[in-house]
N, C-alpha and C positions, 0 to 999 in steps of 0.2 A: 532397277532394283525393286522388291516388294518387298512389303515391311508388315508385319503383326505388331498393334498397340493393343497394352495390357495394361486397365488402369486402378490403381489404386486408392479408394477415396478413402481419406483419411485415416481410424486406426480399424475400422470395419471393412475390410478390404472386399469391394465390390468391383469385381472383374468384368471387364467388356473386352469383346475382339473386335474390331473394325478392320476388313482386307482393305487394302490401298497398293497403290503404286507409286515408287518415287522413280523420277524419271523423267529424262525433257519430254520425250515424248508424246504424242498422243496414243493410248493404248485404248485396247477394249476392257475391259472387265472381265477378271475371272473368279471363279468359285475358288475358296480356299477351305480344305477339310481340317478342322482343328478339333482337338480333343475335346471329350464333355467337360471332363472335368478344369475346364478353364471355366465355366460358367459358375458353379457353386464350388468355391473354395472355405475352406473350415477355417473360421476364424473364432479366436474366443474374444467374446465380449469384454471390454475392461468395469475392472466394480467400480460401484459408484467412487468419487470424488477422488481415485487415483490418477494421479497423470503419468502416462507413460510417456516415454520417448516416442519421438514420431519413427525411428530406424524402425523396419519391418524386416525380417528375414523373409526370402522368397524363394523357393524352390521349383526351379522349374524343367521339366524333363523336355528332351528336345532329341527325334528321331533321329535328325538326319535326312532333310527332304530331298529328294531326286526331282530331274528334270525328266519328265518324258519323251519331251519338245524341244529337247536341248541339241540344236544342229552343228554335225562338227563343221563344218563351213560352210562357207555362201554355195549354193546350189545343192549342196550334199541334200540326198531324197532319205536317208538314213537317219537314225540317232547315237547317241553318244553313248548308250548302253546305260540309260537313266542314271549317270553321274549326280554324286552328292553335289548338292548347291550348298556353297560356302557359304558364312552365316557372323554377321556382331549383333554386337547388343548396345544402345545408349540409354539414358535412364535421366539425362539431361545433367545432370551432376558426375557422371563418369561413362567411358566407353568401353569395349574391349571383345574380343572373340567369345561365340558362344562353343561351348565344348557340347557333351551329349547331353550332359546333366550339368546347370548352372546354378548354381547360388548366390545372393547378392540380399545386399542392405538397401533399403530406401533411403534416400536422402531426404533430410531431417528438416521436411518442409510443410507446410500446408497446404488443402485442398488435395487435385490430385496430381500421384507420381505415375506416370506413364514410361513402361521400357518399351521401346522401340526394340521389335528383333527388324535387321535386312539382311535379306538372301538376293547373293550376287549373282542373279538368273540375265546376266546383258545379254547374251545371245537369244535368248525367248522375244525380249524387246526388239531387237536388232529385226528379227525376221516379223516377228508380229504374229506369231499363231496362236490367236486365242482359241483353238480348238479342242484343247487339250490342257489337263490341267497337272499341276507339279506335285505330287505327293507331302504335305506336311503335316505331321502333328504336334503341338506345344502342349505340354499338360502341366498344369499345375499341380505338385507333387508334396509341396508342405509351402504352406503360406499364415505364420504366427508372428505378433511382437513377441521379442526377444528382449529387450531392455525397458527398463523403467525407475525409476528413482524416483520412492517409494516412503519408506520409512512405516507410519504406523498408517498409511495409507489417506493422507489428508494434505492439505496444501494449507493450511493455515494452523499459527501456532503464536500462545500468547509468551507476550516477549517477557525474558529472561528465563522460560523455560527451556527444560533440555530434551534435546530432539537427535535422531538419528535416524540420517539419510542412509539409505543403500542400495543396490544395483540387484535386480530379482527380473527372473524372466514372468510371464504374462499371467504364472500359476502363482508367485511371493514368492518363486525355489529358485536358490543359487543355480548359477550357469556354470554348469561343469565345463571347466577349459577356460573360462574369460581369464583375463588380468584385466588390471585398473591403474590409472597411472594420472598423473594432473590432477587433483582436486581442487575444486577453486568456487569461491563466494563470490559473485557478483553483487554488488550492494552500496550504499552510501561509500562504507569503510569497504575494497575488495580484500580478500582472504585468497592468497594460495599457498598449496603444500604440494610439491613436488614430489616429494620423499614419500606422500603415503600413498602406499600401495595396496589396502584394506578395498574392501566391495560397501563398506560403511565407513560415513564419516560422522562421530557425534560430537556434541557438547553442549553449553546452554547459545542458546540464540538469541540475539538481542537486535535484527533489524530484518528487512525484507528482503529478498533479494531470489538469484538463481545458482543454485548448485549445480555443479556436473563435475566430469571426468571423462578423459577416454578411458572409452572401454574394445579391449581385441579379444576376437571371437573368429574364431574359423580363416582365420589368415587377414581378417578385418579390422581396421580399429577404426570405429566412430564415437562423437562425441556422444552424450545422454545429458539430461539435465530437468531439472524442476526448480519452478518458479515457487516461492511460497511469499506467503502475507504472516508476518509479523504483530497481531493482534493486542492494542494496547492493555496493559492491567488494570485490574478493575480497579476502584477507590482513589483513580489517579485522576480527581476533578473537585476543582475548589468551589465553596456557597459561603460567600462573605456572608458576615453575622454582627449583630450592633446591638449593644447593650444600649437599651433607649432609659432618656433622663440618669445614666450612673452618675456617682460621686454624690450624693445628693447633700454633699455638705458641700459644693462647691458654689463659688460667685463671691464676689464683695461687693459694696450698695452702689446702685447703681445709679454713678454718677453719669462719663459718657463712656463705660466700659462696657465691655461683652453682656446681652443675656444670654447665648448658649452659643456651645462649639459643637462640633463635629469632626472627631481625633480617633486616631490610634488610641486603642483601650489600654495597652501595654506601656507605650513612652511616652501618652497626652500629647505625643505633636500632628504633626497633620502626615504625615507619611503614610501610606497606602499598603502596599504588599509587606509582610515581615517574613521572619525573621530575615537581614538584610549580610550584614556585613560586606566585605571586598568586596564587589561588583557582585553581590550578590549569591555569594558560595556560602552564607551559613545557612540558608534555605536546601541544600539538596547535598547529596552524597553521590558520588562516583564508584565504578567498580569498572571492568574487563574480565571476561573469561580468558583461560592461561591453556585452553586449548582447543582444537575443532574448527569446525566454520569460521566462529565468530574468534579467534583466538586478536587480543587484544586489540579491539575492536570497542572502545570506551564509550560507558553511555550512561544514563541516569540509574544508580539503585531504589534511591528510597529521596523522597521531597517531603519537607516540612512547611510551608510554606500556605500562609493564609491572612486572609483579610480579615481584622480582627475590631470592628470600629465601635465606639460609643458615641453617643451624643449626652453634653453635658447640660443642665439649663438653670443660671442664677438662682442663686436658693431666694433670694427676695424677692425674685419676682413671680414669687407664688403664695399666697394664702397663708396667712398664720406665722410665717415666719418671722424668729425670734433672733435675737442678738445683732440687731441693727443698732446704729450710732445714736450719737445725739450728740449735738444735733444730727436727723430731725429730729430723731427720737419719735420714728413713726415706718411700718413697713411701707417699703414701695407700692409692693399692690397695693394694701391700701387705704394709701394715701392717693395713688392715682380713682382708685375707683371712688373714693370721697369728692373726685374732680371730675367727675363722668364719663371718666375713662372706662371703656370695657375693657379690665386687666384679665377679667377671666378669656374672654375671646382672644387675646393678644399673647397669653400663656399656651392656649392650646396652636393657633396660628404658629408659635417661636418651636414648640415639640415637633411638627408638621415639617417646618421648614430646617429643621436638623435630622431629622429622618425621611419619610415617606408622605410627607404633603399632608392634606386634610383632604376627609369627604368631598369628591366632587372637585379635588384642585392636587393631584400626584407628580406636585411639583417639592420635591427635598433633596437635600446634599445625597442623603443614603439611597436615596431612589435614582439618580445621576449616577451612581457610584456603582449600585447591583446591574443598570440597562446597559452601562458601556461593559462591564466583568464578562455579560454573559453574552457579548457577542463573539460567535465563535473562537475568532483567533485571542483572545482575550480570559479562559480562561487557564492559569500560566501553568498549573500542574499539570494541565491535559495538554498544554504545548509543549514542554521539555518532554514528555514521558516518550518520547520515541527520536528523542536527540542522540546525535551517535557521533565519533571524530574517531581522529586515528592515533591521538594523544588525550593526555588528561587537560594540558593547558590548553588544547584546542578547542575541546570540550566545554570548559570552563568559558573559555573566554567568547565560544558562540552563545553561552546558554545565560551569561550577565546580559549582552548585549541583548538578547530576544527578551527577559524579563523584563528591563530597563523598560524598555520598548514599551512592555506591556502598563507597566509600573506610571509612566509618564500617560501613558492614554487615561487612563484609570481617575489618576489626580487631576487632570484638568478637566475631565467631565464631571465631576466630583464639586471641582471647586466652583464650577457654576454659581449662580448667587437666585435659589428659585426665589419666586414673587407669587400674591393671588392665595397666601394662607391667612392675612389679617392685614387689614389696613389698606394705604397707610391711613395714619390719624395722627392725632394730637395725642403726646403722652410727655411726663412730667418726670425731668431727672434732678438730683440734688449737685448743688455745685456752689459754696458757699450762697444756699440759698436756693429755692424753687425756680426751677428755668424748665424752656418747653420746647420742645422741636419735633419734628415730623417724624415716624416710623413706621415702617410695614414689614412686613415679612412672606 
């Protein structure tokens, strides 16, 4: 048997012939005459950033080669009156008879699709005369993609926008004669629609995945399909904020109570992420689109959700402040600083260590609290914003659990306990009476 490959690299179909032999045999080598136009075949270029379908429609004319050498039996000095050499085709994904004029689809692979033509010349082999050569011409007579799944010509789209997939050959223009059938989402959540038979599928889109359908064409049906990227929205990323020293009529005299906290601005307790509620669903809203692709396919609409924190710091243990007891009948600063205490250094050290440290020491609750936020997986609006299920309580219940997650990392680097802003030192609290103990911050 001898065989013509014809190869196709990728969607710019670059043609080669290579004559071979298949055959146990050992044979000579013969010249095989193949059309020109197997060498430069018209292909159109795809525009930028469409992806087509790798099917390629290939048209290929096929004479009808004779044997000139073809002996009707052993000793016969005659020929067979240059009888047609019968002829398949395989393409490695299907086989079958080649007619005069063949048409076929590439299979939907990458790199290169090689068809194999062989012509059943056994009696050539049998005798062995390479003397003489077989008559054949293969021409390449139309060779274009045909399918592509398209839309507005882009593979990326930002999520919960509305987008529309469609099937167009190589120019955007409908294929006169296709049907369409299967539609289906590959993705987190899968989507199919059996029933729609449209050359476009739209709706809004809310995760990444791969579309396609069969599509039949010329007695053909192969799949088609595009991959897209799902592009998160913008504004979907949280920058915690901290009202530094608020309250400032907060503290009472400092016995052995608090000088300063580091809380939620909104509830004063120490809780991290808000707004909270059930496992955390009064932070965000849900939605599904009711048709298309993504037809309910549940995923985040809109998040309310932020870090909202203050740092509070004892009104007496600052300067001039008024409406302290008596006893002692004297403000803490200073009274400490009549005892040579540096209350002003140990003020600024206690702000430092409820927020972002001091000069030269970026050791604080707030500063713990922003470096663990802003490592990636960590900041939580930018983490749900591309969370998807196939129900609401699905949804829900993966996107407490990942917040939680988040919420718990947060608070305990948070509640670290920084050092290296003041002290420690000797400093003076009231408790039926002047008493003195050790503090730093």
């Amino acid at each position: 048997m001898e065989s013509e490959r014809i190869s196709f690299r990728g969607i710019v179909a670059v043609m080669t012939i290579t004559a071979m032999f298949m055959a146990t045999a050992v044979i000579a080598a013969r010249q095989w005459s193949v059309g020109a136009a197997i060498n430069t075949p018209s292909i159109s270029e795809p525009v930028a950033n469409a992806l087509y379908g790798l099917r390629t429609k290939v048209a290929l004319s096929y004479n009808g080669p004779t044997d000139s050498d073809h002996w009707v039996d052993k000793g016969d000095s005659g020929n067979a009156n240059d009888p047609t050499i019968a002829a398949s085709w395989d393409d490695g994904a299907a086989d079958g008879n080649f007619p005069d004029v063949h048409t076929y689809i590439t299979p939907a692979t990458t790199g290169d699709v090689t068809l194999t033509v062989t012509f059943d010349d056994e009696e050539t082999f049998r005798y062995n005369d390479a003397s003489k050569t077989d008559n054949v011409t293969i021409t390449v007579v139309d060779a274009k993609m045909i399918f592509k799944v398209g839309g507005a010509e882009t593979s990326e789209i930002t999520r919960a926008a509305s987008g529309t997939f469609e099937v167009v050959d190589e120019n955007g223009d409908e294929i006169d004669g296709a049907t369409y059938a299967n539609w289906e989402f590959d993705g987190v959540v899968d989507v199919s629609d059996e029933t729609h038979t449209s050359r476009t599928w739209g709706g809004t889109i809310v995760q990444s995945g791969t579309v396609g359908c069969d599509v039949t064409f010329d007695g053909q049906t192969c799949y088609v399909s595009k991959t897209i990227t799902c592009n998160a929205r913008t504004g979907w990323s949280l920058t915690p904020t901290c009202a530094t020293d608020n309250e400032l009529g907060w503290g009472s005299y400092p016995g052995l109570t608090s000088l300063g906290l580091h809380r939620d601005r909104v509830s004063d307790t120490g809780v991290i992420i808000t707004p909270r509620g059930t496992n955390f669903q009064d932070g965000y809203t849900t939605a599904h689109p009711t048709s298309g692709p993504n037809k309910n396919v549940y995923y985040i609409s809109a998040s309310t959700f932020e870090i909202d924190m203050e740092t509070v710091i004892n009104k007496f243990a600052k300067s001039g402040a008024t409406g302290y007891p008596d006893p002692p009948n004297i403000n803490w600063h200073e009274y400490n600083e009549s005892q040579s205490v540096d209350a002003g250094g140990l003020l600024t050290g206690l702000k430092g260590h409820e927020c972002r440290g001091t000069p030269g020491n970026a050791e604080g609750h707030q500063k713990y609290l922003e470096d663990e936020e802003a490592k990636a997986a960590n900041d939580v609006k930018a983490a749900i914003e591309d969370n998807v299920a196939v129900s609401d309580a699905a949804l829900k219940t993966a996107t407490g659990s990942e917040v939680s997650t988040i919420d718990t990392a947060i608070l305990n680097a948070a509640g670290v306990e920084p050092s290296g802003n003041w002290g420690p030192g000797t400093v003076y609290y009231y408790s039926s009476g002047w008493n003195t103990t050790s503090y730093g911050n």
